[in-house]
C-alpha positions in Angstrom: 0.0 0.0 0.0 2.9 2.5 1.1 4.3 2.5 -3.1 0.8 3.1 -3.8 -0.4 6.0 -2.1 3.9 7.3 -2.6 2.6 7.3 -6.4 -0.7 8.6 -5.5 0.7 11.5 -3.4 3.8 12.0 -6.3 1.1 12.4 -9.4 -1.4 14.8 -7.1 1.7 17.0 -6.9 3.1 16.7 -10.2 -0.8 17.4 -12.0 -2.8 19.2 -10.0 -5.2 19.9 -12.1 -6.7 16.4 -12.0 -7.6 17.1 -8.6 -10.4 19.1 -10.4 -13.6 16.3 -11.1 -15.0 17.6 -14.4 -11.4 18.8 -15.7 -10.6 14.8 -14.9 -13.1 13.8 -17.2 -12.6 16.2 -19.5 -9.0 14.5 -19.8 -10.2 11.2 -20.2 -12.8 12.6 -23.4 -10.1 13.8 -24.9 -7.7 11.0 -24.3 -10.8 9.1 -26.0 -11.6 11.4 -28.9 -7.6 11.6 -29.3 -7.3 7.9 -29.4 -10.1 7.8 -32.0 -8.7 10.4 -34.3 -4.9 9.1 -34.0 -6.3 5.8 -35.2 -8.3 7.1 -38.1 -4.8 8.9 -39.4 -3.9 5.8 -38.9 -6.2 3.6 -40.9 -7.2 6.0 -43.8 -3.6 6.7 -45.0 -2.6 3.5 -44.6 -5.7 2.0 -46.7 -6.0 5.2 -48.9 -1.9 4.0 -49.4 -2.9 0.6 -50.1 -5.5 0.9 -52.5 -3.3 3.9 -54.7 0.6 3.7 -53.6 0.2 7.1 -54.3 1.3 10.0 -51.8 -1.0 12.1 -53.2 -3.8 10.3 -52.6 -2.7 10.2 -48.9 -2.5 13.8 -48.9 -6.2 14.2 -50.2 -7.2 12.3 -47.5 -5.3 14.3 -44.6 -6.6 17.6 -46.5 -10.3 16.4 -46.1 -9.8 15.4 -42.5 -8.2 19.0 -41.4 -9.6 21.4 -44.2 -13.1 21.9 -42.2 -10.7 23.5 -39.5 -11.0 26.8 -42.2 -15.1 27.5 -42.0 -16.2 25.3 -39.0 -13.9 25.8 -36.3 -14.6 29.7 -36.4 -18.6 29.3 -36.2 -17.8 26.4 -33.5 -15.7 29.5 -31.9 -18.4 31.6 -32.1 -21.6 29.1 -30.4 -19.2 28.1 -28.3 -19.5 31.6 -26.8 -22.9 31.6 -26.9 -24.5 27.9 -26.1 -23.5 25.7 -23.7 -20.2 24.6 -24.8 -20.1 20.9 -23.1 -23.2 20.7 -24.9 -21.6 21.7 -28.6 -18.7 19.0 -27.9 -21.1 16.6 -27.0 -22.5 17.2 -30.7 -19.2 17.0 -32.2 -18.3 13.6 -31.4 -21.3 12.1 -32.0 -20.7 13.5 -35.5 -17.8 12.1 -35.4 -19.2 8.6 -33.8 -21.6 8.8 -36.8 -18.5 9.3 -39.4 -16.3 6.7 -38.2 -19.2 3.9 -38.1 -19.6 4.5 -41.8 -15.9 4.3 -42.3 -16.5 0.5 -41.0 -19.9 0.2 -43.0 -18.0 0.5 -46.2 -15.1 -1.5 -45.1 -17.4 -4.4 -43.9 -18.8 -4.8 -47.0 -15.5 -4.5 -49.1 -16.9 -2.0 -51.3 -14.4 0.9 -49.7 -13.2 3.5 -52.3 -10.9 6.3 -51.9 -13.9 9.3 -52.2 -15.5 7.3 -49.6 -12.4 7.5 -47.2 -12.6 11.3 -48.3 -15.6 11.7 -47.5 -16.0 10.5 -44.0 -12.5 12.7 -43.4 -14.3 15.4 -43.9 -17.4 14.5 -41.9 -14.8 13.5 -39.1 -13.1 17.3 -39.2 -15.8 18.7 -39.2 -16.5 16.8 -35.7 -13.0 18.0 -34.7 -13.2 21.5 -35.4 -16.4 22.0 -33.3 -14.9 19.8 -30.9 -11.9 21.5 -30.1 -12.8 25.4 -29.7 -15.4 24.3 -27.3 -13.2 22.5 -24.9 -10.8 24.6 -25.6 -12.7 27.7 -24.5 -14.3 25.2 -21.3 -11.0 24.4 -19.9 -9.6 27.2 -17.8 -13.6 27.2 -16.3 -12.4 23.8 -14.8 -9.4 24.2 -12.9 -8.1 27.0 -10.7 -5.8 29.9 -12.9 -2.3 28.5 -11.1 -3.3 25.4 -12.6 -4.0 25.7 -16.1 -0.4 25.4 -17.8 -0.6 22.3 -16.3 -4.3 21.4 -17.5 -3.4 22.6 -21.0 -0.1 20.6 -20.9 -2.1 17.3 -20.0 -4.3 18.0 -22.1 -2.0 18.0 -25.0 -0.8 14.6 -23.0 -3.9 13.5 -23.7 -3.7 14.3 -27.3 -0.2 12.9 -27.3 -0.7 9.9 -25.3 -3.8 8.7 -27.3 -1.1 9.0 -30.3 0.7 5.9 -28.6 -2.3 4.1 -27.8 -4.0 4.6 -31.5 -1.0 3.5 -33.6 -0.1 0.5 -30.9 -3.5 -0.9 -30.5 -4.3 0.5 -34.4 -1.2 -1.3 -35.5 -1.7 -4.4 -34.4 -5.1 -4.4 -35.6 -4.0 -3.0 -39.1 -1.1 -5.9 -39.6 -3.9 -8.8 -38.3 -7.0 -8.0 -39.0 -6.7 -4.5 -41.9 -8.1 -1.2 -41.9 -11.8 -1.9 -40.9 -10.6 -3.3 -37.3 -9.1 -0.2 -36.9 -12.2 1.6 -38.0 -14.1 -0.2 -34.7 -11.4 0.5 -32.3 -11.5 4.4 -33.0 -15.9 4.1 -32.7 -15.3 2.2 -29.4 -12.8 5.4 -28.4 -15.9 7.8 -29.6 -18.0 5.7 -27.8 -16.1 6.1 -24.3 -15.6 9.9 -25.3 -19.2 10.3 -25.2 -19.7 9.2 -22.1 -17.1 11.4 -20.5 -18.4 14.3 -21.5 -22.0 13.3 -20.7 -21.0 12.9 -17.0 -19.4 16.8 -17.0 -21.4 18.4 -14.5 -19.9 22.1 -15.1 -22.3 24.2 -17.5 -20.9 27.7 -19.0 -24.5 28.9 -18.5 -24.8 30.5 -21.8 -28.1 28.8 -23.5 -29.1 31.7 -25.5 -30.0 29.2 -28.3 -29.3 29.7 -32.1 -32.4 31.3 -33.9 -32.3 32.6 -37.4 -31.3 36.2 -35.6 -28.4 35.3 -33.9 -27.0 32.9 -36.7 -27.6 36.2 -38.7 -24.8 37.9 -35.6 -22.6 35.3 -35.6 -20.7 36.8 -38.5 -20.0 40.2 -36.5 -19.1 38.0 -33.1 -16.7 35.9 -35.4 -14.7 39.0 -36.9 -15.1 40.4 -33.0 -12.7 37.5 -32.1 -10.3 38.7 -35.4 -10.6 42.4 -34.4 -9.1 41.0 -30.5 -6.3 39.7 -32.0 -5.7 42.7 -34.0 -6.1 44.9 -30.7 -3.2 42.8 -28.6 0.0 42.5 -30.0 1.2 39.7 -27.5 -1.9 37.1 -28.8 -1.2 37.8 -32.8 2.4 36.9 -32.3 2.1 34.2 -30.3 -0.7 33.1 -33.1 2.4 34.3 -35.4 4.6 31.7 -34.1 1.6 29.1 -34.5 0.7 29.5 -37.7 4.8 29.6 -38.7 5.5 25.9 -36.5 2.8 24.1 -37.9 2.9 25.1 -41.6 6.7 24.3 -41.4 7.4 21.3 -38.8 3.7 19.9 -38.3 2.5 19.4 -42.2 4.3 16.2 -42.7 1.4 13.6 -41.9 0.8 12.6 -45.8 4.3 11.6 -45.8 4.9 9.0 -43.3 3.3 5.9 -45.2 6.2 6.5 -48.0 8.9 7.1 -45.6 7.7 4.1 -43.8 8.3 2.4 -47.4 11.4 4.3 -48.3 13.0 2.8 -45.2 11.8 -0.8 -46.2 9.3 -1.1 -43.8 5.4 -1.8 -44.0 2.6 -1.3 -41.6 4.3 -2.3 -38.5 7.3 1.0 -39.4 4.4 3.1 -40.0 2.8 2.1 -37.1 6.1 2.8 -35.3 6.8 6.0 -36.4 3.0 7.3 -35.3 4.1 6.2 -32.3 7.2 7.5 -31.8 6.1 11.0 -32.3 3.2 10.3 -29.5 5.9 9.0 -27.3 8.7 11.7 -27.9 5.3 14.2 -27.2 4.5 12.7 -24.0 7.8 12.9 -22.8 7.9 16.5 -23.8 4.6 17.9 -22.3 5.2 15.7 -19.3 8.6 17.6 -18.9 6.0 21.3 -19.2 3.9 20.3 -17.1 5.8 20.4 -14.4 7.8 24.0 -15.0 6.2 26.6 -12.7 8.2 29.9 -13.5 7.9 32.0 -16.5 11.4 32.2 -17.5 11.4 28.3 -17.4 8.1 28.8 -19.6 9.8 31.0 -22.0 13.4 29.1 -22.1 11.4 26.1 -22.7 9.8 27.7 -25.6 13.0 28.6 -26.9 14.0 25.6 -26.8 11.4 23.4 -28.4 11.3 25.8 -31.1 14.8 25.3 -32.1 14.6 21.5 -31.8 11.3 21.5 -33.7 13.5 22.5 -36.6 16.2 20.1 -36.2 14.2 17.2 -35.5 13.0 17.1 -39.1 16.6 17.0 -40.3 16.4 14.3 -38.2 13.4 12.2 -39.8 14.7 13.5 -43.3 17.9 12.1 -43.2 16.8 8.7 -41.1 17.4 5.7 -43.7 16.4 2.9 -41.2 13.5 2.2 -39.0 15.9 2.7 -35.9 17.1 5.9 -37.2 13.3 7.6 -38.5 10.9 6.6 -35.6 14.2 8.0 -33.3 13.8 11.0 -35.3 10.3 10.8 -35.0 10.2 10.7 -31.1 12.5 14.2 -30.9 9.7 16.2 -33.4 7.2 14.7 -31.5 8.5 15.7 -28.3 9.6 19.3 -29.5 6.8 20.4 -31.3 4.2 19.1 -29.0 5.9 20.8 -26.4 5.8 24.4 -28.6 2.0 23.8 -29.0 1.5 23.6 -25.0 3.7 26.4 -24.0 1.8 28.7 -27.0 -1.4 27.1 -26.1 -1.0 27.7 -22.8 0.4 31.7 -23.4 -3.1 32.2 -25.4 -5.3 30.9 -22.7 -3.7 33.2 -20.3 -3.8 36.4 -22.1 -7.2 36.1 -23.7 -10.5 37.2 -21.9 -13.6 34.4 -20.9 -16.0 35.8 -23.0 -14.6 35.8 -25.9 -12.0 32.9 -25.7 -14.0 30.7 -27.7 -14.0 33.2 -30.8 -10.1 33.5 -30.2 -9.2 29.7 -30.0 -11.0 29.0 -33.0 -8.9 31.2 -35.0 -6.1 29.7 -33.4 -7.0 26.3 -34.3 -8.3 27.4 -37.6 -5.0 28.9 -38.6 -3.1 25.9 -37.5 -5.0 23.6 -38.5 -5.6 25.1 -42.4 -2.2 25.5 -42.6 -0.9 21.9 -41.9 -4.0 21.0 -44.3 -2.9 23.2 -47.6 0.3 21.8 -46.4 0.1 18.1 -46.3 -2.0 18.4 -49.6 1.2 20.3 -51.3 3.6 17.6 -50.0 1.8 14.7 -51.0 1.4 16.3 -54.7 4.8 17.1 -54.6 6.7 13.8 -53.4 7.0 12.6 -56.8 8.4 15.5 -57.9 10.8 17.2 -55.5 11.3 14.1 -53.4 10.4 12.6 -49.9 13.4 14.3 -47.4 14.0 17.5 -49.0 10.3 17.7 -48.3 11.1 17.3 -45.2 14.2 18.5 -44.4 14.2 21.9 -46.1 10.9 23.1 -43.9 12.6 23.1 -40.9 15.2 24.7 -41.6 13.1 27.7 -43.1 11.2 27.8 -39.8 14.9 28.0 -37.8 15.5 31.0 -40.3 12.0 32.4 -39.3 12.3 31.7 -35.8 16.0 33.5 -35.9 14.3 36.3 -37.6 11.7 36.8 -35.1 14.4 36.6 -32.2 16.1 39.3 -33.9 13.6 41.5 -35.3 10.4 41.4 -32.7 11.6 42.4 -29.2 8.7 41.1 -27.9 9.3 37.5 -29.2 12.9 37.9 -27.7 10.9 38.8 -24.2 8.6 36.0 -23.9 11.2 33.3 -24.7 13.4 34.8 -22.0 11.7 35.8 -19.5 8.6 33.9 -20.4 6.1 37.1 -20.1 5.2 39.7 -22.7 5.4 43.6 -21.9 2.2 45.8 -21.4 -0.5 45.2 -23.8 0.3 46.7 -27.4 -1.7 47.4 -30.4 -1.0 44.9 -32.8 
C-alpha cells in the first residue's frame, strides 16, 4: 500500500489539475476522442496508401480530415460563446461517432473506395473543429488559474498519449485484421468519449440558443474575435509563431506511409513511427507540465522551437526504422511541447468571453495550414522528393524563428523571460 499511495501522493503533486472532477473527465474525453482520431490517421492513410501507392492520394485524404478546421472551427468558436459549450462538444463527437461507423460500414462490405475515405475525413473534421474550440474555450472554467499550464499541458498529453495508444493498438489491428478493425477500435474510443463528457457536470450557463437572428450575428461576433487579435499584439504573435511551426514542422502527416516504405518497412514502421512522435510528445509535455516559473516557460519555448527545426533533419535524413521513428520521437516531443507552452500563453492572455472566438482562430490557422500543407507535399513527393520535403521546412522555420528573435523584441521577451510587456496594439 505505502508504493501506492507514494505514487498517489507523487502524481497529485506533479498534475494538479486532476484534482479538479469535471477537468478529470474532460481529460479522459479527450484522451478518447484523441485515441479515436490518432487511429483514423492511422487507418485512412494507410488504406487510402494501399488501394493507390500514391502520396498524393494520402495527402487528399489528410486535406479532407483538417480542411473543415478553415469554415467550421470559427462558427464552433463563435456558439461556443454563446451555447452551452459541453453541450456543442457533446455534438461533435457524436458526428464524429456517426462518421467513423460509416468508415467500417463501407469497409465491412468490401466496397471501400478512396472518395468514400474522403468523404467520411471530412465529416470527421468537421467533428474535430467543433470539438476542439469548445473544450478549448471550457478548460480554464475547470481548474483554478495556477493550474492551467498544467491542465493545457495534459491535455496536449492527452492528445499525445492517445497518439501511442491509437497507432499500438491501431497497429496491431492493421497488420492482423486490416483497416476496418481499426475503424471499430476508433468508434469504441468515440464511444467512451461520449460518455465522459455526458457525465461533465460544469455548464458555462450561456443557452441563448441559435435562432435565425443570432446565426444572422454570428458573423459580427466571429470577426469580434479577429478584431481582438488585432487589438493585442502579445496574442497575434504568439498566433504568429503558431501558424509559422505548424505550416513548417507539423504538415508532414501525408508523408509517413512512403517514408515508412522508403525505409523498407510496412505497416508495423508506419505504425512505429506514429508512435514515436506520440511518445517523444509525452515525454515532452510531461517535462511542461511540471515548469512553474515563467522564464522556465519561456526558455522552454526557446528551446522546443529550435529542436522542432532540427528534428525534421532528423526524420529526413533517417534511412532505417531505428534511425526515422528515433527521429520521429525528438519532433514529437519538441513540437508538442511548442504547442502547450503557445497554447498555454493564449489561454492566459485572452479574456472568458470571448475565448472561444479567439481559440478558433487559433486552431483554424493551424489547422488550415498543416491542411494546404500536407496536400502540397503529397502532390509534390514525386516530384521534389520525400526528405528534402522534409528537411528543407525546418530549416526555413529555424531562419524564421532566428528572424523573429532578432527583429520582434517582444518574441525575444517571452522566450526569455517567459512574459510579454504591457498590452500593445498589434
Amino acid at each position: 500500500m505505502a508504493p501506492t499511495r507514494l505514487l498517489l501522493a507523487w502524481l497529485d503533486a506533479q498534475f494538479p489539475a486532476l484534482r479538479s472532477r469535471d477537468y478529470a473527465l474532460l481529460f479522459a474525453n479527450s484522451m478518447c476522442s484523441a485515441g479515436a482520431n490518432w487511429a483514423l490517421l492511422l487507418g485512412r492513410g494507410w488504406l487510402v496508401f494501399s488501394l493507390t501507392h500514391s502520396s498524393t492520394a494520402v495527402g487528399i485524404v489528410t486535406f479532407a480530415g483538417m480542411a473543415p478546421f478553415l469554415f467550421a472551427a470559427p462558427l464552433a468558436g463563435a456558439l461556443a460563446d454563446r451555447i452551452d459549450r459541453r453541450r456543442l462538444a457533446l455534438i461533435a463527437v457524436a458526428i464524429g461517432l456517426g462518421g467513423t461507423l460509416g468508415l467500417v460500414a463501407v469497409t465491412a462490405l468490401g466496397i471501400v473506395q478512396v472518395w468514400h475515405v474522403v468523404l467520411f475525413a471530412f465529416v470527421g473534421g468537421i467533428a474535430r473543429a467543433a470539438q476542439t474550440p469548445a473544450e478549448q474555450a471550457m478548460l480554464p472554467n475547470l481548474v483554478p488559474a495556477a493550474h492551467l499550464l498544467n491542465a493545457v499541458a495534459l491535455s496536449n498529453i492527452s492528445q499525445h498519449g492517445s497518439r501511442m495508444a491509437g497507432p499500438v493498438f491501431g497497429g496491431l489491428l492493421l497488420a492482423a485484421l486490416g483497416p476496418g478493425a481499426v475503424f471499430v477500435l476508433a468508434s469504441a474510443f468515440f464511444a467512451a468519449s461520449l460518455a465522459a463528457l455526458w457525465a461533465i457536470r460544469y455548464r458555462s450557463g450561456r443557452n441563448e440558443g441559435v435562432s435565425m437572428a443570432s446565426l444572422r450575428r454570428l458573423a459580427g461576433e466571429m470577426a469580434e474575435g479577429a478584431n481582438y487579435i488585432g487589438a493585442d499584439r502579445r496574442v497575434a504573435l504568439i498566433i504568429m509563431l503558431v501558424v509559422f511551426h505548424c505550416a513548417l514542422t507539423m504538415g508532414f502527416d501525408s508523408l509517413m506511409p512512403q517514408l515508412a516504405a522508403s525505409v523498407g518497412g510496412g505497416p508495423r514502421t508506419y505504425s512505429a513511427i506514429l508512435f514515436g512522435l506520440g511518445f517523444g510528445a509525452v515525454c515532452g509535455t510531461l517535462g511542461v507540465a511540471r515548469l512553474h516559473s515563467e522564464q522556465a516557460q519561456g526558455r522552454a519555448l526557446l528551446v522546443t522551437g529550435i529542436g522542432s527545426g532540427v528534428s525534421m533533419a532528423f526524420l529526413g535524413l533517417g534511412q532505417t526504422p531505428v534511425a526515422v521513428v528515433l527521429g520521429a520521437m525528438l519532433a514529437g516531443g519538441t513540437q508538442a511541447s511548442f504547442m502547450a507552452l503557445t497554447a498555454s500563453q493564449a489561454q492566459l492572455l485572452v479574456r472568458d468571453d470571448i475565448r472561444g472566438r479567439v481559440m478558433s482562430i487559433y486552431v483554424m490557422l493551424a489547422a488550415g495550414h498543416m491542411a494546404f500543407v500536407n496536400l502540397g507535399v503529397g502532390a509534390a513527393e514525386h516530384l521534389i522528393g520525400l526528405r528534402i520535403l522534409l528537411v528543407v521546412p525546418g530549416l526555413i522555420w529555424l531562419l524564421v524563428l532566428a528572424g523573429a528573435l532578432v527583429a520582434l523584441g517582444d518574441v525575444r521577451r517571452l522566450m526569455w523571460r517567459g512574459r510579454f510587456a504591457a498590452v500593445a496594439a498589434a
